[in-house]
C-alpha positions in Angstrom: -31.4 52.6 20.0 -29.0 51.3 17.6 -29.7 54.2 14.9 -29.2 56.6 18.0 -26.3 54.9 19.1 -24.6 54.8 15.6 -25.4 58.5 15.0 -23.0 59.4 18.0 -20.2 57.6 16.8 -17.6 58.7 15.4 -17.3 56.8 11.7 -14.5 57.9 8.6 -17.6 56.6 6.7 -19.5 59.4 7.8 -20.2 62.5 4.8 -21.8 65.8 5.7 -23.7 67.7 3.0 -24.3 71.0 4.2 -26.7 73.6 2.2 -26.9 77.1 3.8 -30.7 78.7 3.5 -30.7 82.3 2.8 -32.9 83.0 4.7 -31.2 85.5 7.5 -32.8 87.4 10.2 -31.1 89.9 12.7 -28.2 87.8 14.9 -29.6 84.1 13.5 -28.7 82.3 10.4 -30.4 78.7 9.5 -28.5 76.3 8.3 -29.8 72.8 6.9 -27.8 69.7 7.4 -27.7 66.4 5.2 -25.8 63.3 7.1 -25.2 60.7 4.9 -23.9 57.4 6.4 -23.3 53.7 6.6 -25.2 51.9 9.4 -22.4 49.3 11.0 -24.9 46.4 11.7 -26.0 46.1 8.3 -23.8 48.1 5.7 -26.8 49.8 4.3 -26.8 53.2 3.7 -29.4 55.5 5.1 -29.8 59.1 4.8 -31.4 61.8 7.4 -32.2 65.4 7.5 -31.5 67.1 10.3 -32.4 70.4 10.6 -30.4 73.0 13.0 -31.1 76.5 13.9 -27.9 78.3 14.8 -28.6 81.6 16.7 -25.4 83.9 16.2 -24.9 86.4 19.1 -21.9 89.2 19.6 -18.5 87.6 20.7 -19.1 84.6 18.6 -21.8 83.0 21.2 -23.6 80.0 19.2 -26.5 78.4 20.8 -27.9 74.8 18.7 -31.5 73.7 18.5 -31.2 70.2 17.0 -33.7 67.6 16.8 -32.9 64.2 15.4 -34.5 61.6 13.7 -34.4 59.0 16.2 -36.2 61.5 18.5 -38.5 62.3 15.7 -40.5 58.4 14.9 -43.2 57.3 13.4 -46.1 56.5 15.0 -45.8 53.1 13.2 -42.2 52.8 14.6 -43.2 53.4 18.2 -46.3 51.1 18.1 -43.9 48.3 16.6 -41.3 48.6 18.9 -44.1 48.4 21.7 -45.5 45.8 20.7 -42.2 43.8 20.5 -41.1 44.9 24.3 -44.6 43.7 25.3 -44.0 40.1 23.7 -40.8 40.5 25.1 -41.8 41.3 29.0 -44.8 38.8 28.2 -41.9 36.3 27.8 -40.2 37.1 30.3 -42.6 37.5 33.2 -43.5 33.4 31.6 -40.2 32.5 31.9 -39.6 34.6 35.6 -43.1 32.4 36.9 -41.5 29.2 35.6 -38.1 30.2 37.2 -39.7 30.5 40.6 -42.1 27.4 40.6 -38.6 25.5 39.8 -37.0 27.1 42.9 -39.9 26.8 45.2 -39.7 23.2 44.3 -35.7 23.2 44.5 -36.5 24.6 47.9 -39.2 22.4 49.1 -36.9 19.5 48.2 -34.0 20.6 50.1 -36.1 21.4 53.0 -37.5 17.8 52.9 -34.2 16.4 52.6 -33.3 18.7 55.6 -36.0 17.5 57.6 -34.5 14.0 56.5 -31.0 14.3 57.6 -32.5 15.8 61.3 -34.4 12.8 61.5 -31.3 10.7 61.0 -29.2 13.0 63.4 -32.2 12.0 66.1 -32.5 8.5 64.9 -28.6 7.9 65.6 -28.5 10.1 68.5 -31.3 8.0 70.0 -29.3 4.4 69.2 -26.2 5.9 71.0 -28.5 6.8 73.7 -30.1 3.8 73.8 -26.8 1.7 73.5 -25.1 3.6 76.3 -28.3 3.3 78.4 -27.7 -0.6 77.6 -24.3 -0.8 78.6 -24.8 1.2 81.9 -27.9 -1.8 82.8 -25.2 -4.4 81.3 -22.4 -3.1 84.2 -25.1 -2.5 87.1 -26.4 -5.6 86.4 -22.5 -6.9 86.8 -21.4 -5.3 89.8 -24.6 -6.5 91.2 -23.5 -10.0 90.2 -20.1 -9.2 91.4 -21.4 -7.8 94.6 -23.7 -10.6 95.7 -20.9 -13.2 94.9 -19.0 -11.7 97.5 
């Protein structure tokens, strides 16, 4: 991707060597071009071939067949780079399962301490209950007092 990337930017490092075949048929001329430049990640030089078939019509039509290098790999390439994105998806489908076992904890937790705090809610609401249930037998209890004194 990089290569690719770096091939569509525009670099003043950048040198085209063109050669012209002589090779012409009827209304299509192929031309052979050498691109010759620096890649930015690691200031080596690299050098690619690219081959382009120019088809020359009336009224100065040009149509391009190009095919790159990146698009054209190695099989060694593509089997690298495979492998590498399946140690990579390997690592991070392992790190994805560790992820969620950590938040299904996290959630169990916080439903425990959920549970927990409703408890506590009932707990109090039932001592209030309870108190105010005391003090109402407390006051009939003293206005029965009251009332039989008199």
């Amino acid at each position: 991707l990089n290569s690719e990337k770096s091939m569509h930017r525009k670099s003043p490092e950048l040198v085209n060597e063109i050669s012209y075949e002589n090779t012409e048929w009827p209304g299509q001329r192929s031309r052979n071009f050498q691109i010759i430049s620096s890649h930015p990640d690691n200031q080596s030089v690299y050098s690619t071939t690219e081959n382009y078939n120019i088809m020359e019509h009336r009224h100065n039509d040009m149509h391009y067949e190009c095919m790159t290098p990146c698009q054209v790999t190695s099989d060694s390439d593509k089997e690298k780079t495979i492998a590498f994105l399946l140690k990579e998806l390997d690592l991070l489908r392992t790190s994805n399962k560790k992820l969620q076992q950590k938040l299904a904890e996290e959630d169990k937790e916080q439903r425990k301490l959920k549970f927990k705090l409703e408890l506590q809610e009932k707990e109090t609401e039932a001592k209030i209950a309870e108190n105010t249930a005391g003090i109402l037998r407390y006051r009939y209890l003293i206005s029965l007092i009251h009332f039989t004194q008199m």
